[in-house]
C-alpha positions as CSV (number, residue, x, y, z in Angstrom):
1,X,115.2,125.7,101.7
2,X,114.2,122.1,102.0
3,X,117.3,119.4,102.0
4,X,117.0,116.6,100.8
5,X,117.6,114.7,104.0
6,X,114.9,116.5,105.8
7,X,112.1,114.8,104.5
8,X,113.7,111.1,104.8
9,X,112.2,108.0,104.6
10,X,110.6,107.8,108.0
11,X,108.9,111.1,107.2
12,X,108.1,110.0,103.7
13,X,111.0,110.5,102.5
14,X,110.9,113.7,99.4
15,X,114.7,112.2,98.6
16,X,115.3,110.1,95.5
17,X,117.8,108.2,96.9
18,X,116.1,107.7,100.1
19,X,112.9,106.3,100.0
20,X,110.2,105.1,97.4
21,X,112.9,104.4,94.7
22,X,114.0,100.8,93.0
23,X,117.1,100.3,91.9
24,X,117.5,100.9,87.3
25,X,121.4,100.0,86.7
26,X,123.3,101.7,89.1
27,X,121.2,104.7,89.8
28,X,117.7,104.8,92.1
29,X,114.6,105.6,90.3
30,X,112.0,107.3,92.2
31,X,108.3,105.9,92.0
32,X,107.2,109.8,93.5
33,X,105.0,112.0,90.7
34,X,105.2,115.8,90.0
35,X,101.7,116.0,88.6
36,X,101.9,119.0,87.4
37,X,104.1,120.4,85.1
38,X,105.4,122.2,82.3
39,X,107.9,122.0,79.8
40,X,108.9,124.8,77.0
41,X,111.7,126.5,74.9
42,X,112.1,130.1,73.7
43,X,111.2,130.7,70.2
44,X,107.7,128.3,70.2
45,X,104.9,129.9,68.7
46,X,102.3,131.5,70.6
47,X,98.8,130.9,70.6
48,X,96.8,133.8,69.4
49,X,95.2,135.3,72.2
50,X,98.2,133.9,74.4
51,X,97.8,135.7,78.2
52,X,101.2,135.3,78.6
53,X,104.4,134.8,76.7
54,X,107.6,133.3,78.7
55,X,111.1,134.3,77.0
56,X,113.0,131.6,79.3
57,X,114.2,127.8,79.0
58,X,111.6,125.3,80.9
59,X,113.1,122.4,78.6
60,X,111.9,118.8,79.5
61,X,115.5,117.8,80.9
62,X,115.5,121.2,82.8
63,X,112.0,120.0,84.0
64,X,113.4,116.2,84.9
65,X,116.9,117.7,86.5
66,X,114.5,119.7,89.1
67,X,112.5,117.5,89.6
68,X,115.1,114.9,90.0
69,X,116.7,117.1,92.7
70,X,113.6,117.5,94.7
71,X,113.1,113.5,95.2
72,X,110.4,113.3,92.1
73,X,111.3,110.7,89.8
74,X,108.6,111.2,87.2
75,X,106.5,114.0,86.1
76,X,104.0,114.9,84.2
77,X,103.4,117.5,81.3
78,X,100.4,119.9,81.2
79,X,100.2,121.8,77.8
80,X,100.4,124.8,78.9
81,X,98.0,127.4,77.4
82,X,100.0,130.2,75.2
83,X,100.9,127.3,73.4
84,X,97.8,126.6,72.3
85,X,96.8,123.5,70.2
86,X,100.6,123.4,69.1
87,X,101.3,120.3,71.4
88,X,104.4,119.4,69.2
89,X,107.2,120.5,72.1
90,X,105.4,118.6,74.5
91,X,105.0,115.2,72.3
92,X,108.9,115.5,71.4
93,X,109.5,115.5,75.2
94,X,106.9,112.2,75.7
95,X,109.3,110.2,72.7
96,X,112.5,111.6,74.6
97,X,112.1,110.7,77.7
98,X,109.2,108.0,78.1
99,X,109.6,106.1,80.7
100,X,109.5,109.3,83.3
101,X,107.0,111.4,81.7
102,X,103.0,111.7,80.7
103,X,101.5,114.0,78.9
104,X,98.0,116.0,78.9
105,X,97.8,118.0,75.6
106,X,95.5,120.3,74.4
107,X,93.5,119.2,71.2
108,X,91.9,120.3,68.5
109,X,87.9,119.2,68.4
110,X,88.3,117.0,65.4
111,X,91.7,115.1,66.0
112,X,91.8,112.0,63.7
113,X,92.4,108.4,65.0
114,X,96.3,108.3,63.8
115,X,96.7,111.6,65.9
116,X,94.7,109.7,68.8
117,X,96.7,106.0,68.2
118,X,100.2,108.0,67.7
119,X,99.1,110.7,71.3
120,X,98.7,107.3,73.6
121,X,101.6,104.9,72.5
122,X,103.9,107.8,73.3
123,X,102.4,108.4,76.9
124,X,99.5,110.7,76.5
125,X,97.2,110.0,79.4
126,X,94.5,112.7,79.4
127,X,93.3,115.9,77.6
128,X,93.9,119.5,78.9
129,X,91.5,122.1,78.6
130,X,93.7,125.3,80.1
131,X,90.9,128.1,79.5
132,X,91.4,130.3,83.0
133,X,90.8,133.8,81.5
134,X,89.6,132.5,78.4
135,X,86.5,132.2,76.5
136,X,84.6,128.8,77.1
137,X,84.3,126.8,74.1
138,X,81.2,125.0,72.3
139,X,81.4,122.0,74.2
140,X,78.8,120.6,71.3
141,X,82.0,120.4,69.4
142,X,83.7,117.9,71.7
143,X,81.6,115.5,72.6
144,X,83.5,112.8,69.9
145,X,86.5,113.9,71.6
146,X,85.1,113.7,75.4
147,X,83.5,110.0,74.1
148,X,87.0,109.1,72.5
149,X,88.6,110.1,75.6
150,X,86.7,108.6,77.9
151,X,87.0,105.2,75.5
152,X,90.6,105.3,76.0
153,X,90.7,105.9,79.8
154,X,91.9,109.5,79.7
155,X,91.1,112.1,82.0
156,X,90.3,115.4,81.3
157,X,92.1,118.2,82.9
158,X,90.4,121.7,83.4
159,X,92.4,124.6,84.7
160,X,89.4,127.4,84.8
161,X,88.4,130.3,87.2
162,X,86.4,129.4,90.3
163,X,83.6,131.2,89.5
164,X,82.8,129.2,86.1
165,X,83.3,125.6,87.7
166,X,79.4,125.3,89.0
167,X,78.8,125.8,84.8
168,X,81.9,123.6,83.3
169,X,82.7,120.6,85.9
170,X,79.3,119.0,85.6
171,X,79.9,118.8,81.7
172,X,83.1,116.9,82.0
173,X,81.8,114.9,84.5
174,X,79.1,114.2,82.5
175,X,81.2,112.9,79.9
176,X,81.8,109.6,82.3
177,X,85.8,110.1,82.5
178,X,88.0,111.1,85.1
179,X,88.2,114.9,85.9
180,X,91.3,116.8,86.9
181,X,91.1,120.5,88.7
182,X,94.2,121.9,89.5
183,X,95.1,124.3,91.9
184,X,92.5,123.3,94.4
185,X,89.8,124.8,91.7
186,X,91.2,128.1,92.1
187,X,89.4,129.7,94.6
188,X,88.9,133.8,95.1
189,X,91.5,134.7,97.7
190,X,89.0,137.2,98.3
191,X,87.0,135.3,99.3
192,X,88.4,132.2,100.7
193,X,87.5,129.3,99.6
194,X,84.7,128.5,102.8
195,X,82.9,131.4,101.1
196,X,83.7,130.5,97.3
197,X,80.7,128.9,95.3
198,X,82.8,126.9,92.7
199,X,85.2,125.5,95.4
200,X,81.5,124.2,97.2
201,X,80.9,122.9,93.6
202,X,84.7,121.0,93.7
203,X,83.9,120.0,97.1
204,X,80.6,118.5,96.4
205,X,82.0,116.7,93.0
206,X,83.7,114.4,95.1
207,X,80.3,112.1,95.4
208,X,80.6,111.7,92.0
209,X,83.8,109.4,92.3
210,X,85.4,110.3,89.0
211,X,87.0,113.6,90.0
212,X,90.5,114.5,91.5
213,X,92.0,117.5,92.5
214,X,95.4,118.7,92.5
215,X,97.2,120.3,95.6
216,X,98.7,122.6,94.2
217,X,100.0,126.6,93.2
218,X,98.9,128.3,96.8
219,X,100.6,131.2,95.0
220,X,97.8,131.6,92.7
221,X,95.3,131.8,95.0
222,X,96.8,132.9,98.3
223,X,98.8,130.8,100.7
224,X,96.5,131.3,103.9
225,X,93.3,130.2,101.5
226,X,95.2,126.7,100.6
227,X,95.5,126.0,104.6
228,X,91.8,126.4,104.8
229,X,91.4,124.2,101.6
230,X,94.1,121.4,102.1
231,X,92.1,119.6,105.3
232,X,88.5,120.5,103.8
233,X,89.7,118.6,100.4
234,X,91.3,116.0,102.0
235,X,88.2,114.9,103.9
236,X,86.3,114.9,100.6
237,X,88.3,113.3,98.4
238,X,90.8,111.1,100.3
239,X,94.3,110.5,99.7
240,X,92.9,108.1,96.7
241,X,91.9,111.2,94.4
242,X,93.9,114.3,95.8
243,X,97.4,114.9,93.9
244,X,100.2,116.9,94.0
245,X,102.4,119.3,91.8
246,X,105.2,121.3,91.7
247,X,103.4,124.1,88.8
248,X,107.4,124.5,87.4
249,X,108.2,126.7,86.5
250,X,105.6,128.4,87.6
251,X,104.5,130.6,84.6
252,X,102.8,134.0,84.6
253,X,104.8,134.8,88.2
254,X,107.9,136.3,89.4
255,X,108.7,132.9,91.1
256,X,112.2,131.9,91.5
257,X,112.3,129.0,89.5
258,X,114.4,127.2,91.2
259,X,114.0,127.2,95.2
260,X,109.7,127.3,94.9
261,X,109.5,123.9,94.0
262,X,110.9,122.8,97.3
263,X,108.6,125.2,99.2
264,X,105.6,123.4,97.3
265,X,106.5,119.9,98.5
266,X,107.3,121.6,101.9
267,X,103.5,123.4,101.7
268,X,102.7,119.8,101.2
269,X,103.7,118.4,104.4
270,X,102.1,121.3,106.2
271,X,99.0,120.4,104.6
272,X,98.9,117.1,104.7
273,X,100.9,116.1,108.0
274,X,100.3,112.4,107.6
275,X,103.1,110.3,106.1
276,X,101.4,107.4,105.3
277,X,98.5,109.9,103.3
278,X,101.2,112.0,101.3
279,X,102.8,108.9,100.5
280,X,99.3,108.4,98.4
281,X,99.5,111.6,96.8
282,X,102.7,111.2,96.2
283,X,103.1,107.8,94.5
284,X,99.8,105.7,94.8
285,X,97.5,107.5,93.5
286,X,99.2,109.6,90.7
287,X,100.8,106.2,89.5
288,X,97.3,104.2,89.1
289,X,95.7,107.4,87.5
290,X,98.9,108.1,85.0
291,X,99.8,104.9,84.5
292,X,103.1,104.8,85.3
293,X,104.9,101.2,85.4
């Protein structure tokens, strides 16, 4: 397991009190983002059609406690998908906590402009579209909400198979905003991802300038794949529009939930050797794109 000293401040430093931080009262607030995140109770409802349906606690201060112990001193929420439209967990953790998290939920075509005004002043920062395994919608119906969000500055997050990016990712990046894969596009271990058509689509959607991509889950893809990737992404998208995140706690998996996260950030600094580039990834970048103050 990772220490907290091993990745010190002449290595990057991973440790909150270490490296990156500034000083809020007495305690040291890291400036390092988690991403990629997400945050439930037991007893939500489930989204009809939910592929999954998690019976443990992933609360928001569970969440910030990890990722407090792993050097991360914000985060950010992705809705994730049995959840459905029901975003009302993942607000309540936005007006909790707001000055260490962001939040990317998943809406409903025709949101009205309260629901829109109320989303951003409590740190929403993007719009999730988690439909890996899932049917794809009528984008027709979303194009107020892809205009809205691109009006706003939001990104738009999709988490879908491989094999359906060369379809979906020019849509949203015809929409003019930002573009968030996760999971380095979530190649076919299979395959690889050398060999994988939608990870040459990823690849190639890095001319367009508005897309990132997220380092991130080797476990759902395979771990020998995301060496491959890591180096093939980097020199596509540079440190400016690659991200990282910790996936906790890491749903749909036996994962242990607590010591995988340090063995992400340690996957990390195998892909990315390079202090001076993670520091990017880790901070930079994810702080511009988030806006985190």
């Amino acid at each position: 397991m990772i220490t907290r000293r091993a990745f010190g401040l002449g290595s990057l430093g991973l440790a909150a009190g270490a490296m990156l931080g500034r000083e809020t009262g007495t305690a040291v607030e890291s400036a390092l983002v988690d991403s990629h995140t997400h945050t439930f109770v037991p007893g939500l409802p489930r989204a009809p059609g939910a592929r999954y349906a998690p019976d443990y606690d992933a609360s928001y201060d569970r969440l910030l406690a990890m990722a407090e112990s792993n050097g991360m001193g914000r985060v950010v929420i992705a809705q994730p998908s049995f959840l459905g439209h029901d975003n009302s967990y993942l607000l309540g953790a936005l007006k909790a906590r707001p000055g260490r998290l962001r939040g990317v939920p998943w809406i409903e075509p025709r949101t009205t402009a309260a629901q829109w005004d109320e989303m951003a002043a409590l740190g929403v920062i993007g719009l999730r579209f988690p439909i890996f395994g899932l049917p794809t919608p009528n984008w027709a119906d979303y194009q107020e909400t892809f205009a809205e969000a691109k009006r706003r500055n939001w990104h738009l997050h999709l988490y879908v198979e491989s094999k359906r990016l060369p379809e979906i990712l020019p849509v949203f990046l015809d929409t003019g905003a930002a573009v968030v894969v996760p999971h380095m596009g979530m190649f076919e271990a299979k395959l690889g991802p050398q060999a994988d058509p939608g990870f040459k689509v990823l690849v190639e959607a890095a001319k367009s300038g508005r897309a990132y991509v997220m380092l991130s889950a080797p476990y759902r893809t395979s771990f020998e794949g995301a060496r491959v990737a890591a180096p093939i992404l980097l020199e596509a998208y540079g440190p400016d529009r690659l991200l990282w995140g910790s996936d906790w706690p890491h749903t749909n998996t036996e994962l242990d939930r607590t010591t995988t996260y340090p063995k992400m950030l340690q996957s990390l600094a195998e892909w990315v050797p390079d202090a001076a580039t993670r520091r990017k990834i880790l901070q930079d970048t994810p702080t511009k794109l988030f806006r985190f103050t």
